[in-house]
C-alpha positions, 0 to 999 in steps of 0.5 A, a space after each residue: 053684893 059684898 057678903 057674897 064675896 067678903 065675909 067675917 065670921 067669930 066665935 066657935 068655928 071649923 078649923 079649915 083642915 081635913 075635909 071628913 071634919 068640914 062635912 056635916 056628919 050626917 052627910 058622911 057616907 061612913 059611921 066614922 071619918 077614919 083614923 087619919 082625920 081623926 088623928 088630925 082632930 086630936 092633934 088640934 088641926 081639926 075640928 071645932 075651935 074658937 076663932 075669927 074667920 075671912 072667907 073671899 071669893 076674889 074671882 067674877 065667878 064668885 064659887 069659882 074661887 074661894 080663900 079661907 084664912 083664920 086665927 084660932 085659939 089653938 093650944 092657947 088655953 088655960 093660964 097660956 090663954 091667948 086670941 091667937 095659937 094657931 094660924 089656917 087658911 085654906 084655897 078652893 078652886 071649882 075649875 068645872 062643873 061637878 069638882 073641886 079642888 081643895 089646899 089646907 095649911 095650920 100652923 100652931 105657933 107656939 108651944 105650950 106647957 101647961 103645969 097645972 092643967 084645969 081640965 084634968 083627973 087622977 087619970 091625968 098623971 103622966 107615968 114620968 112627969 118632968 117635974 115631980 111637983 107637977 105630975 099632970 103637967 100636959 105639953 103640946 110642942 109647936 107644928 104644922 100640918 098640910 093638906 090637899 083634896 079632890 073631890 068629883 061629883 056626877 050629876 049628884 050619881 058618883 061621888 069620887 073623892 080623895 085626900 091627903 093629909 100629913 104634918 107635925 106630931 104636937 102631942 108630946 106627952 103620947 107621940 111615943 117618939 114620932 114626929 111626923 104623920 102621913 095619911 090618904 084615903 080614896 073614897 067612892 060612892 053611888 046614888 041609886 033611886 029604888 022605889 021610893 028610896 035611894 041607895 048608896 053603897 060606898 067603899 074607902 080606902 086608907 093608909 095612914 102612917 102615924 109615926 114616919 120616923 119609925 118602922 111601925 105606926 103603919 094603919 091599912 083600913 078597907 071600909 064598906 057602907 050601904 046607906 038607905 036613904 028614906 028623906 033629906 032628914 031620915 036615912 040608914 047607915 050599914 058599915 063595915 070597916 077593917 084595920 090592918 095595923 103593924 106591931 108595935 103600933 102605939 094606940 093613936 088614943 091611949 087608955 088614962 092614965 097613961 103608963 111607961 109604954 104604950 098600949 099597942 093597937 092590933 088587927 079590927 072590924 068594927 061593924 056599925 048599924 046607924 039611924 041618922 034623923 037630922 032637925 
């Protein structure tokens, strides 16, 4: 059937980038997607957007193959309001039984600077607007982001995955003088049935380097998590999660509003208690 192979979606759709942002979150085996995936939603290159959407499956073996390619609104809001700003495809490839294979691409095409933003407060004026007249003027310069992911699942036992992510800062007004941005995490976990219950504790593993131009900007983060899962709908997340951070490190989310000179981020563990239902 065609809808097997060709369908087009419109409307409020997943960017197809990062694949923390592309799995439901009450999937996850984390309390948080991470610093990396998140940079990447706050970035634009992630997460929810307005949009059309052409999924194809070109190959006999429809799962073996899939392309993904989008328009989305992007930066493109406001008085800049336009259907396209931003372009994203994605190829999966499921070249065996229990892994899969992943590339992303976003390219926002323009660059925007917005002097009289709607959606904003007094804790919207910049320290140093380049425009007196308009002190809550917001920017966002043009970029592009890359990707690239694995993912190995064992008979539903063993999960493996791994992920790539690096691209362009767009963020003008709180990049702080980077322009670029790596980041990779590696993730394992395991489904163990006990009694009428399932057990699966998971560890990650991630670096991200938010600024690649400069010598900080550096995050190390080391995660553990035990989920106690009772149903398909009903489980319990434990998480601990430690952040080794270089000095000198602006905060990736900036208290407003914002001042001269960033706030530096330092050293964390966050420790999470989670009930997840699902409807």
């Amino acid at each position: 059937p065609v809808e097997r192979r060709l369908s087009v979606d419109a409307g409020l759709l997943k960017l197809p980038y990062s694949l923390m942002k592309l799995a439901s979150s009450a999937r996850l085996e984390f309390a948080d997607t991470g610093p990396t995936s998140d940079l990447t939603r706050d970035l634009g290159y992630a997460g929810r957007d307005l949009g059309v959407r052409v999924k194809l499956a070109p190959l006999p073996k429809v799962k073996r193959l899939t392309l993904i390619l989008g328009a989305y609104r992007g930066h493109a809001y406001n008085e800049h309001d336009s259907p396209v700003g931003a372009l994203a495809g994605r190829v999966e490839l499921h070249p065996v039984k229990g892994l899969d294979l992943g590339a992303s691409v976003v390219h926002h095409a323009f660059q925007h600077s917005y002097k009289r933003p709607f959606s904003t407060s007094d804790k919207q004026v910049l320290p140093e607007p380049p425009d007196p007249l308009f002190p809550r003027e917001q920017a966002w310069a043009r970029g592009t982001a890359w990707g690239a992911d694995a993912t190995y699942n064992y008979q539903k036992r063993l999960l493996l995955r791994a992920e790539g992510l690096w691209g362009d800062r767009v963020d003008v007004d709180e990049r702080f003088g980077a322009r670029a941005f790596f980041g990779a995490y590696a993730l394992v976990a395991l489904r163990l049935p006990v009694g009428s219950v399932v057990l699966q504790p998971a560890a990650r593993a991630e670096w991200l380097d938010a600024d690649l131009d400069h010598d900080n900007g550096t995050r190390r983060v080391l995660g553990l998590a035990l989920q106690v899962i009772f149903s398909s709908h009903v489980r319990f997340l434990l998480d601990a999660t430690h952040t080794n951070v270089d000095e000198q490190s602006p905060l990736l989310d900036q208290p407003r509003p914002l001042a001269t000179y960033p706030y530096f981020e330092l050293d964390h563990l966050t420790a999470t208690g989670q009930l997840q239902v699902e409807i």
